[in-house]
LUMPA-287899 format. One record per residue (C-alpha): y, x, z; residue in three letters; residue number from 0. Coordinates in steps of 0.2 Angstrom, whole numbers. Layout:
BEGIN
Y X Z ALA NUM $
...
! end
This chain:
BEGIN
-385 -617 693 UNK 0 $
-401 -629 691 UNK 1 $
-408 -618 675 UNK 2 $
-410 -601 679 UNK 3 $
-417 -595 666 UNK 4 $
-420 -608 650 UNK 5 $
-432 -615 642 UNK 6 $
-451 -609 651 UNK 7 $
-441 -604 668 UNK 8 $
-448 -607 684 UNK 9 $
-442 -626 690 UNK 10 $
-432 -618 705 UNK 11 $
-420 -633 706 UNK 12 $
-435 -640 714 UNK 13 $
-437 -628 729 UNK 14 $
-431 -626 747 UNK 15 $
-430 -612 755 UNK 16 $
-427 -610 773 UNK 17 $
-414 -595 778 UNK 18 $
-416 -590 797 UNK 19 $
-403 -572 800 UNK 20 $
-393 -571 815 UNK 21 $
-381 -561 806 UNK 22 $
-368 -578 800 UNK 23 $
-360 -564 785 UNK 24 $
-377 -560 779 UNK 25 $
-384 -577 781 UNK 26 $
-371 -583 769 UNK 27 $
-374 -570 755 UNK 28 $
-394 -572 754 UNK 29 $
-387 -591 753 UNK 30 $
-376 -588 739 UNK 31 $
-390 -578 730 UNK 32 $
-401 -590 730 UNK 33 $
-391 -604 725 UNK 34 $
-386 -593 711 UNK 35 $
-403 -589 704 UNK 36 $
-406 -609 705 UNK 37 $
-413 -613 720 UNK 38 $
-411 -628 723 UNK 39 $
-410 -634 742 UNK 40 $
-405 -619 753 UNK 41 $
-405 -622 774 UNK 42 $
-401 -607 786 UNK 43 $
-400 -606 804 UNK 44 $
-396 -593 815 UNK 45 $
-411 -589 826 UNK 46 $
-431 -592 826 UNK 47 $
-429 -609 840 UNK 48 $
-416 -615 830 UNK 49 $
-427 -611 814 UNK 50 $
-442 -620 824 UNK 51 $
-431 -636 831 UNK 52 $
-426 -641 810 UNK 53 $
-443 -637 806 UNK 54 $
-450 -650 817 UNK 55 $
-436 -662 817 UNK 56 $
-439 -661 797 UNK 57 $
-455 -663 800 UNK 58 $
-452 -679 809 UNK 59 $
-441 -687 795 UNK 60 $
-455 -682 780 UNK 61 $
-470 -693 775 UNK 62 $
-485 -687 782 UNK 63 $
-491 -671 774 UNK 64 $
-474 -667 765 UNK 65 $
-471 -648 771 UNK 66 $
-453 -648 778 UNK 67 $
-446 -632 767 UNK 68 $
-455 -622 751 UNK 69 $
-454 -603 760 UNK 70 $
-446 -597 772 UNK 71 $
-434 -581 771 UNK 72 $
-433 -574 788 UNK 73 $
-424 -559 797 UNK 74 $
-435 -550 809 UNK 75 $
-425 -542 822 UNK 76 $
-416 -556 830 UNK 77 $
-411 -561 849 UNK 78 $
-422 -571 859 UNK 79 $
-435 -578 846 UNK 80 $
-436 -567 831 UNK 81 $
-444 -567 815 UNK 82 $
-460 -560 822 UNK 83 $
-459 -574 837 UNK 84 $
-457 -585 822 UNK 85 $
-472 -582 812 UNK 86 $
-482 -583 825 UNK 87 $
-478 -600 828 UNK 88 $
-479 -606 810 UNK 89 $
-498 -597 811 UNK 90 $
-503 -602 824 UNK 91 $
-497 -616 834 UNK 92 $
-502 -632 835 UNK 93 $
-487 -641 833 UNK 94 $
-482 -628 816 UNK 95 $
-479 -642 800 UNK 96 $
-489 -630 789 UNK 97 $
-498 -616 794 UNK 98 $
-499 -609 775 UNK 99 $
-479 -609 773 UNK 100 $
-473 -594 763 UNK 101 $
-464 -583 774 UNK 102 $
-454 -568 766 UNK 103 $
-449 -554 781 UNK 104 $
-432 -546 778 UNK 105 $
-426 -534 788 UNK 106 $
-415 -518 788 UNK 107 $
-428 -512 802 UNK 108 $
-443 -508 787 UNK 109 $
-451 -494 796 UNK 110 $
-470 -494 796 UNK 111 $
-475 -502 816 UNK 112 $
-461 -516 809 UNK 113 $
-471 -519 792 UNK 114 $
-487 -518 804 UNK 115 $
-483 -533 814 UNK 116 $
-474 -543 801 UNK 117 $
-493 -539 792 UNK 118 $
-504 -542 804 UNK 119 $
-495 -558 810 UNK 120 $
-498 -567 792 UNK 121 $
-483 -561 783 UNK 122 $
-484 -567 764 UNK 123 $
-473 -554 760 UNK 124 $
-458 -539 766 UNK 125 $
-441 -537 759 UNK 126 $
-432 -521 766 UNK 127 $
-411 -521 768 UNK 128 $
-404 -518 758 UNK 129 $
-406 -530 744 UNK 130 $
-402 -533 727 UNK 131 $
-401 -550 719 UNK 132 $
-417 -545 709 UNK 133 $
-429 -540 724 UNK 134 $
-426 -557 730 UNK 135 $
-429 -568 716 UNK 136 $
-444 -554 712 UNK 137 $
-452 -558 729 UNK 138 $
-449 -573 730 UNK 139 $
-456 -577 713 UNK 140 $
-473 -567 717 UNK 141 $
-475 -576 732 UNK 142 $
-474 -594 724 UNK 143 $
-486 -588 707 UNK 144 $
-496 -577 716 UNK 145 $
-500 -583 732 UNK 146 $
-513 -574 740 UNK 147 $
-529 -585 747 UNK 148 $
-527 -587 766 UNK 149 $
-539 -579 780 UNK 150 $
-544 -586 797 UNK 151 $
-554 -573 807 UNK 152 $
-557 -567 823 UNK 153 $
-537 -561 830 UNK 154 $
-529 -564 811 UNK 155 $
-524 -582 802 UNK 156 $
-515 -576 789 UNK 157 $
-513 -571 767 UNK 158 $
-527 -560 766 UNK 159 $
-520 -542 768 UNK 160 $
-530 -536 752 UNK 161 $
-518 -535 739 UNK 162 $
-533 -531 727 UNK 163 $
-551 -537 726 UNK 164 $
-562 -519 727 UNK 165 $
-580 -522 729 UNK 166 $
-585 -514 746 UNK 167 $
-601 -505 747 UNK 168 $
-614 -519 760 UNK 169 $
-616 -504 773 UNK 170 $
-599 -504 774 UNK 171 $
-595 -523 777 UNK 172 $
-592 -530 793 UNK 173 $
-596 -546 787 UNK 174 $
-610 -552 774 UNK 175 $
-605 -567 762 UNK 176 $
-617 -577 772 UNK 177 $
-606 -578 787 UNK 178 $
-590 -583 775 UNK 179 $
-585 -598 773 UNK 180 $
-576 -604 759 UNK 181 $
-563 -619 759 UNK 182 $
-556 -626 744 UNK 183 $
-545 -640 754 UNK 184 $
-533 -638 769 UNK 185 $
-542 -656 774 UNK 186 $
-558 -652 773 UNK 187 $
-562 -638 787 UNK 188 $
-576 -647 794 UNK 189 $
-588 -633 804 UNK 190 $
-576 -619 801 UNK 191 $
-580 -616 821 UNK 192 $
-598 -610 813 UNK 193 $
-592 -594 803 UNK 194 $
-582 -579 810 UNK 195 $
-572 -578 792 UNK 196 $
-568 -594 785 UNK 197 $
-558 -588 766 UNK 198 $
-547 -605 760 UNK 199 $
-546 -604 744 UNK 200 $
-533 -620 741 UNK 201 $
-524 -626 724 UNK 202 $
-507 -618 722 UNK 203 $
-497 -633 723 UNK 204 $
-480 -625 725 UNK 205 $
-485 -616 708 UNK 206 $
-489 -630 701 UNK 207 $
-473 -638 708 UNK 208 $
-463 -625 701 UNK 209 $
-472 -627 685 UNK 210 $
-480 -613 684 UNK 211 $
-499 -612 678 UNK 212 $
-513 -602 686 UNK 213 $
-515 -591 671 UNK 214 $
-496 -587 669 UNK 215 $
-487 -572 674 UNK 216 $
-476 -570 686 UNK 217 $
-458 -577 679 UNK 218 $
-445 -568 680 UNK 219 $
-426 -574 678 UNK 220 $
-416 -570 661 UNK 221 $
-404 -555 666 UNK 222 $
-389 -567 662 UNK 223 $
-396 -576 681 UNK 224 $
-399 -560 690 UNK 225 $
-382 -552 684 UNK 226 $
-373 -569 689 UNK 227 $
-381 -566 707 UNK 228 $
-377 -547 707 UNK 229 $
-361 -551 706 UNK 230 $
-359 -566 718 UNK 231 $
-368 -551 731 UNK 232 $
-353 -541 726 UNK 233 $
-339 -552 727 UNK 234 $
-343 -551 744 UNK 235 $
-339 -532 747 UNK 236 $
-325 -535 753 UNK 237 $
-328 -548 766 UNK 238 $
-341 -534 770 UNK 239 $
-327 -520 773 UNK 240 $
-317 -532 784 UNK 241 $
-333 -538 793 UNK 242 $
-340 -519 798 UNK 243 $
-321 -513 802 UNK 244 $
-322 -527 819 UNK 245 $
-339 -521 820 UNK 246 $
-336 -502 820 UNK 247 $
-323 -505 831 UNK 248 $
-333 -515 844 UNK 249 $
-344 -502 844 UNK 250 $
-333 -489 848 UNK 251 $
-326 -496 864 UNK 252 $
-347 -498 868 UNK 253 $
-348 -479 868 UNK 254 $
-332 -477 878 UNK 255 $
-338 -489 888 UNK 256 $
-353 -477 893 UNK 257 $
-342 -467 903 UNK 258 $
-338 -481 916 UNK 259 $
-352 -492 925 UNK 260 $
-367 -485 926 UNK 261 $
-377 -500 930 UNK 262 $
-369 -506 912 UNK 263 $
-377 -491 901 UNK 264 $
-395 -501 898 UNK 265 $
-387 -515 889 UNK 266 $
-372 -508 881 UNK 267 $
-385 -497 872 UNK 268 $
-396 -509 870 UNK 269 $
-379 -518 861 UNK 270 $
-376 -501 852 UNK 271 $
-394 -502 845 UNK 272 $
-393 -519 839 UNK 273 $
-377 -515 829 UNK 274 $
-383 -499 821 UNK 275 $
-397 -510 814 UNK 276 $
-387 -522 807 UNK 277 $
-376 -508 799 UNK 278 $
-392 -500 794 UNK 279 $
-396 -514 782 UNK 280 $
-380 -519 776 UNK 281 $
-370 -504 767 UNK 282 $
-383 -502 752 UNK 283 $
-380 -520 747 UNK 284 $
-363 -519 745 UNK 285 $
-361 -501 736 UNK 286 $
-361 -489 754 UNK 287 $
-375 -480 754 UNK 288 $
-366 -469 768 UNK 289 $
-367 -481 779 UNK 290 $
-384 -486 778 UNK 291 $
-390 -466 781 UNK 292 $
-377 -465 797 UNK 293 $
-384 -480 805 UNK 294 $
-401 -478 801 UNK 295 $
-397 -458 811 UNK 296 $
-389 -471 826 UNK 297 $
-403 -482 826 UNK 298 $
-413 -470 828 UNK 299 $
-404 -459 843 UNK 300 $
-403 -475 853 UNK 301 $
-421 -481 851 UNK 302 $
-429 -481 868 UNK 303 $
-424 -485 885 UNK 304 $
-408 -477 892 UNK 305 $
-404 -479 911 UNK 306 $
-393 -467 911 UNK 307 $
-383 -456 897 UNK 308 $
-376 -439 896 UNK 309 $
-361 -432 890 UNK 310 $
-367 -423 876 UNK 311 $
-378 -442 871 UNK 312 $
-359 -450 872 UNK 313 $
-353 -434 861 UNK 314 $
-367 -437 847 UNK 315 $
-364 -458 849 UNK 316 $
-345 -456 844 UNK 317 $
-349 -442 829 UNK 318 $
-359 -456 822 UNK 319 $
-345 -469 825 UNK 320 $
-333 -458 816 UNK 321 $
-345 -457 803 UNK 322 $
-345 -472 799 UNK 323 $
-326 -476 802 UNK 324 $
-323 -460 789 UNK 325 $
-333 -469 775 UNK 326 $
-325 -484 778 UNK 327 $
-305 -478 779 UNK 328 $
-308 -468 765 UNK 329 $
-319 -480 754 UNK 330 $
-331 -468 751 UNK 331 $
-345 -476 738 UNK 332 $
-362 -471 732 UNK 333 $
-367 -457 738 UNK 334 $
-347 -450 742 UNK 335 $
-351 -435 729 UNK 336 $
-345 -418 739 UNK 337 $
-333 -428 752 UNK 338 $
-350 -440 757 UNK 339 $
-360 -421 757 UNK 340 $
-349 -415 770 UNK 341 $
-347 -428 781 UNK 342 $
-367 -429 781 UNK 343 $
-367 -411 784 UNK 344 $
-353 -414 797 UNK 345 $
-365 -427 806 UNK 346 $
-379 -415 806 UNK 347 $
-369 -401 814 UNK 348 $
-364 -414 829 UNK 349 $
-383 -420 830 UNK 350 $
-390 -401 830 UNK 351 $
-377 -396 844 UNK 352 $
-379 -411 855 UNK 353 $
-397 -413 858 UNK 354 $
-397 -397 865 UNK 355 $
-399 -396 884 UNK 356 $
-384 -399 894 UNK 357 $
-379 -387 903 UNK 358 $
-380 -390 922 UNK 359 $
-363 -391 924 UNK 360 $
-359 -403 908 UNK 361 $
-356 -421 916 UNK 362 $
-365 -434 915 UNK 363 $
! end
């Protein structure tokens, strides 16, 4: 779909847009959406270095000055390079094919230290899990029409983090306008070295690209689009019931796992964690709330290091797996009305009686 939206619409069929999500069953659905809404060239890898090795090598194949992708959609909590590892590359490091790249931060992980980092590292924007078709063409949108002017300063290269102009009172500044520099051109930086805050202030060319004007609002997609890619979301619900069924189960042969090896209890938590987050993301999209609340309770019981585990930590780590594996038998959608009530309440009973003391007999 090259028009999404008619006569006036953002020229989408004109953009790329770079996917980088280790999740392949994820990956494929922001893919599809995007496509959908009228994107029109999508790439996705797997992982930050892989993100980082068809950046450069696109790079490489490109006329000089010809960025390699548009924006960049990118999950944060990944292994080995993540999104955060990422960024920081694409602000900072030499070898980056343009530092002022759009990068849109999705992850199901939007607690407030994650949004801090993802911020403070020159993130144009967050998208919590879940999603809908709508928040992402909404963001992605903003982020091309609206793009905010970029800040280099002392420990920050980045969108400036102000998403509003308020005057500030002058014995309040850190910084007079003397000692600002502003750029208009990403070419011209000449003495930048001289100020402490240099503000660049550049043309919106991917606007401009897109079609859209300086004085526009932000465009938004005909509901007819948004619907289209709603639905393509949840054609995939049950691709999404199969995928967290291997999942669930993986996970439960990690928590009986515990019991074993000891020396095995740091990564096979570590392993738990990483699963719960993905689950925690994932259920709203595809009409399971449930599932969303119950691994968000996992993630959170197995934050932190853990060289060892209790029986009553195993206890509380296999309520949460039959938790989940209750929703999912019993398709239990929304939020489950009086079955989903108990079964929360159900969870909460098991998390109320297990974080109390074991007793010094109870084994380990």
């Amino acid at each position: 779909m090259n028009d999404p939206g008619g006569k006036g619409a953002p020229k989408l069929g004109l953009l790329s847009v770079l996917v980088v999500e280790d999740s392949a069953f994820i990956r494929n659905v922001l893919t599809a959406t995007l496509r959908t809404i009228g994107v029109g060239a999508v790439h996705a890898e797997a992982g930050g270095a892989e993100a980082i090795r068809f950046l450069e090598e696109r790079r490489a194949a490109l006329p000089p000055g010809t960025a390699p992708v548009d924006v960049i959609i990118t999950d944060l909590v990944m292994p080995e390079v993540d999104g955060l590892m990422l960024l920081r590359w694409l602000r900072c490091s030499p070898k980056s094919p343009d530092r002022f790249l759009p990068v849109l931060m999705l992850s199901g992980a939007a607690d407030r230290h994650y949004v801090e980092q993802a911020r403070d590292l020159g993130a144009t924007d967050f998208i919590a899990k879940p999603f809908s078709a709508a928040i992402i063409a909404s963001r992605l949108l903003a982020a091309i029409a609206r793009p905010r002017r970029f800040v280099l300063a002392k420990g920050y290269f980045g969108p400036d983090r102000r998403r509003t102009q308020r005057p500030v009172a002058m014995d309040c500044r850190m910084t007079g306008p003397r000692e600002i520099l502003v750029v208009h051109s990403a070419s011209k930086t000449a003495g930048i070295d001289r100020f402490p805050v240099v503000h660049f202030d550049l043309p919106n060319r991917l606007g401009a690209k897109m079609g859209i004007a300086p004085k526009d609002p932000v465009p938004t997609l005909s509901d007819e689009v948004l619907a289209a890619a709603e639905a393509e979301i949840q054609n995939r619900a049950g691709d999404y019931t199969t995928w967290i069924a291997g999942e669930v189960d993986e996970l439960a042969r990690r928590v009986d796992r515990l019991g074993g090896d000891s020396a095995a209890v740091p990564a096979l938590m570590a392993q738990i964690n990483r699963s719960a987050h993905e689950m925690r993301g994932q259920g709203g999209i595809f009409g399971y709330p449930l599932i969303t609340r119950i691994a968000k309770s996992l993630y959170e019981a197995t934050q932190g290091g853990f060289p060892a585990v209790t029986g009553n930590e195993r206890l509380l780590l296999k309520a949460h797996v039959d938790a989940i594996k209750a929703v999912m038998a019993g398709r239990i959608s929304g939020d489950g009305g009086a079955m989903g009530q108990q079964l929360l309440a159900s969870l909460d009973r098991a998390k109320r009686k297990y974080a109390k003391p074991e007793s010094e007999g109870d084994p380990a």
